[in-house]
N, C-alpha and C positions, 0 to 999 in steps of 0.2 A: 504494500500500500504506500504513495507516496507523499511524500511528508506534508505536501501542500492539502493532500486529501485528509492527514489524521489531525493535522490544524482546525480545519473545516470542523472535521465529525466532534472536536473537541466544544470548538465555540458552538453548533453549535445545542449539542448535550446541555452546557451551561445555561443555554435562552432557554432552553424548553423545561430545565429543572427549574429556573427561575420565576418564569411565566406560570407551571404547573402551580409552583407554591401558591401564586398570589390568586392566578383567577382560576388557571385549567385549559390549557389548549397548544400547548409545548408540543404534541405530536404535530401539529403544524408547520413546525420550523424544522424538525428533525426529520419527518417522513421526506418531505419534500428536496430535502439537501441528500439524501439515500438516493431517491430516487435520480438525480441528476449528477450523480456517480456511476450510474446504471447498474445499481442495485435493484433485485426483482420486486416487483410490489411487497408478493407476501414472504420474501425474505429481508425484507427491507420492514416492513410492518411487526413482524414476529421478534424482530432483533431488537428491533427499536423498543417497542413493550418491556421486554425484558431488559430494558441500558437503563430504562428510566424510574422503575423500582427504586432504586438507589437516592436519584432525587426526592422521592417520596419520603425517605426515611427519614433525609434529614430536615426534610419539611416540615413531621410530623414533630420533630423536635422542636424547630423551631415555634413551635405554636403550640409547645406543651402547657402554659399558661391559660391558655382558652379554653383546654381539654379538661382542667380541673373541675370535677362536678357533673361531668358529662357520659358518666360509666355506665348509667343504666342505659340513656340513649343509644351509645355504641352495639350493646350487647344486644339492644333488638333491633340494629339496623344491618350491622354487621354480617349474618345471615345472610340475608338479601341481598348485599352488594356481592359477597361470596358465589353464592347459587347463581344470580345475572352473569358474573361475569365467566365459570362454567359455560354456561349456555352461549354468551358468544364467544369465549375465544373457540366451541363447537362448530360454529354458526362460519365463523373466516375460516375455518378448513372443508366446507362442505359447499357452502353459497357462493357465487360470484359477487366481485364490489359491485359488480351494476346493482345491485337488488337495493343495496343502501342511501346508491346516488342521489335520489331525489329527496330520501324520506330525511338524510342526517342534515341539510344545511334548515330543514322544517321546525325540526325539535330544537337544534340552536336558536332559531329565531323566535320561535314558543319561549324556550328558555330565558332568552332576555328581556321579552314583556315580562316574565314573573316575576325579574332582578326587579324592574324598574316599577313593577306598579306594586311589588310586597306588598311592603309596608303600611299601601292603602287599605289591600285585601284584610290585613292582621289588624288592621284598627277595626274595620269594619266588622270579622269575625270574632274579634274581643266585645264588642259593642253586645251582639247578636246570640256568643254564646260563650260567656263567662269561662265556662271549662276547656283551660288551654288545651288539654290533654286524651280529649274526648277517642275512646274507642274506634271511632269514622276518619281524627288526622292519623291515627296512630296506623292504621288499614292503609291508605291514603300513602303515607308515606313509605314505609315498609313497601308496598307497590309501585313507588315512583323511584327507589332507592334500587331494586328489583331492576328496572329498567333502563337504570342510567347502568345498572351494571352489567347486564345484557350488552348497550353498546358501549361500551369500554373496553368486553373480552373482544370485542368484535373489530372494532377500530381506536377508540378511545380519544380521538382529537375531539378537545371541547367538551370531555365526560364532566370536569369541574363546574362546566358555566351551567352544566344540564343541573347539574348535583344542586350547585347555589340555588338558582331559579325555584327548583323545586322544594326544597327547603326554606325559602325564602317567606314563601306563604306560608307553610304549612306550621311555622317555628315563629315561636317570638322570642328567642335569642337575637342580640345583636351579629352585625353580618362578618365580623373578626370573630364570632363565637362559631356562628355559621361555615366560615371557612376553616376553621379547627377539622372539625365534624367534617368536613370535604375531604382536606388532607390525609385523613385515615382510610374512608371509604375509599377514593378513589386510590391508594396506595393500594387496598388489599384488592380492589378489580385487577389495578396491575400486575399485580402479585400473582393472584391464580390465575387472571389468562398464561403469565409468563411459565408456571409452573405447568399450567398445560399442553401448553406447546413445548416444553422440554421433554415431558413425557412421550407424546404422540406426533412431534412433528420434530424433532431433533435435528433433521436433515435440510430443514429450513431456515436453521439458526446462524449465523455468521458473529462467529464469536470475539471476533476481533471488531467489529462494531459494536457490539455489548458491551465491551470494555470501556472501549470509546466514549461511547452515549451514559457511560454509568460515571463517567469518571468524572466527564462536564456535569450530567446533573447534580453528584451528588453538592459539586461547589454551588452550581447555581441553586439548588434547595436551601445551603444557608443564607444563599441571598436576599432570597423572595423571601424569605419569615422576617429577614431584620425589615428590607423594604415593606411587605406587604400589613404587618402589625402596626406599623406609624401612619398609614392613611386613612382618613377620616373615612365615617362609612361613608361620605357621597360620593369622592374621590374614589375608593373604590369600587364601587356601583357606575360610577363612569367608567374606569379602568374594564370592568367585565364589560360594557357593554361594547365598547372599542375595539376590545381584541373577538369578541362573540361577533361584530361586523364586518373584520376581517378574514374572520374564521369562515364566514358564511360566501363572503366574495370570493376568496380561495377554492373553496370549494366547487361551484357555481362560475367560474371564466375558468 
């Protein structure tokens, strides 16, 4: 591999571990820079997955402070992001990407009204039904959690901005408590898609860009926690909705 290429994979593992932390959408910079290496899609997808765990971890560190208190949450959400993200990284060994083209730039841009109108939704539902906790968000979520991790085993660019969004409503924690609760979920979709495809698709793994992709994000993960903890929530409500716009035009041209 040549030097100018492992510069590249290095910077940029770092954007994507950086970006994951703060909003979720780092397989954008990273698939796309594989791909114009003439890395195969889904060897390029599957590596990548797996480089970027590493970011996750130190993500999850960085935002251990927001995580205080949040154990019982984790422990019924956790499931669901686990079992979603089974079913797709199942889903990217058996399906073609055409089947997701139309439907993933849909759910990001879904995603982002949720970022943006939350807060109103959660006044309004506090208004309406006292019981933060009600048996229907806890369903609700669990199923939305469910599904961000479905596509995450599957592709995973922009799984954060889905996670937020979703949360968003559903949660009346603040959106730095919010993106704690992201950080983990979306680490452990990575986590078992990558564990999946080590198991059953080994021969599509490129281990020399895992390393790669693990070594930038794991730096960019402590970056995005110092960065991403100091921004006011509207600042970062803007931040997601920015790189969710570019996520969606990337996609889409």
């Amino acid at each position: 591999m040549p030097w100018y290429e492992v510069l590249a994979l290095l910077a940029a593992g770092m954007a994507a571990g950086t970006i994951n932390t703060i909003v979720g959408a780092g397989t954008l910079i990273t698939f796309p820079t594989l791909l114009f290496f003439g890395f195969p899609p889904v060897v390029a997808n599957v590596s990548n997955t797996i480089g970027l765990v590493a970011g996750g971890l130190t993500g999850i560190h960085g935002y251990r402070r927001e995580l205080v208190g949040q154990g019982d949450t984790l422990r019924r959400l956790m499931p669901a992001s686990f079992l979603g993200a089974v079913v797709g990284a199942v889903l990217l060994l058996w399906l073609p990407e055409s089947v997701f083209d139309t439907v993933v730039p849909v759910l990001i841009a879904a995603a982002l009204v949720l970022v943006l109108i939350g807060p109103r939704i959660q006044a309004w539902a506090a208004a309406r039904h006292p019981d933060q906790d009600s048996r229907g968000r806890r369903v609700l979520m669990v199923a939305g959690v469910f599904g961000a991790g479905v596509y995450g085993g599957y592709f995973g660019a922009a799984q954060g901005v889905l996670m937020v969004g979703i949360m968003s409503v559903l949660m009346t924690i603040s959106l730095q408590h919010i993106n704690g609760l992201k950080n983990v979920l979306v680490t452990l979709a990575n986590a078992v898609a990558a564990g999946t495809f080590i198991l059953v698709a080994s021969d599509r793994i490129n281990w020399a860009v895992v390393a790669l992709i693990a070594v930038g994000s794991l730096v960019g993960g402590v970056i995005g926690s110092r960065v991403g903890r100091r921004l006011s929530p509207a600042v970062l409500r803007a931040v997601i909705v920015v790189v969710g716009v570019l996520a969606i035009t990337k996609m889409v041209l």
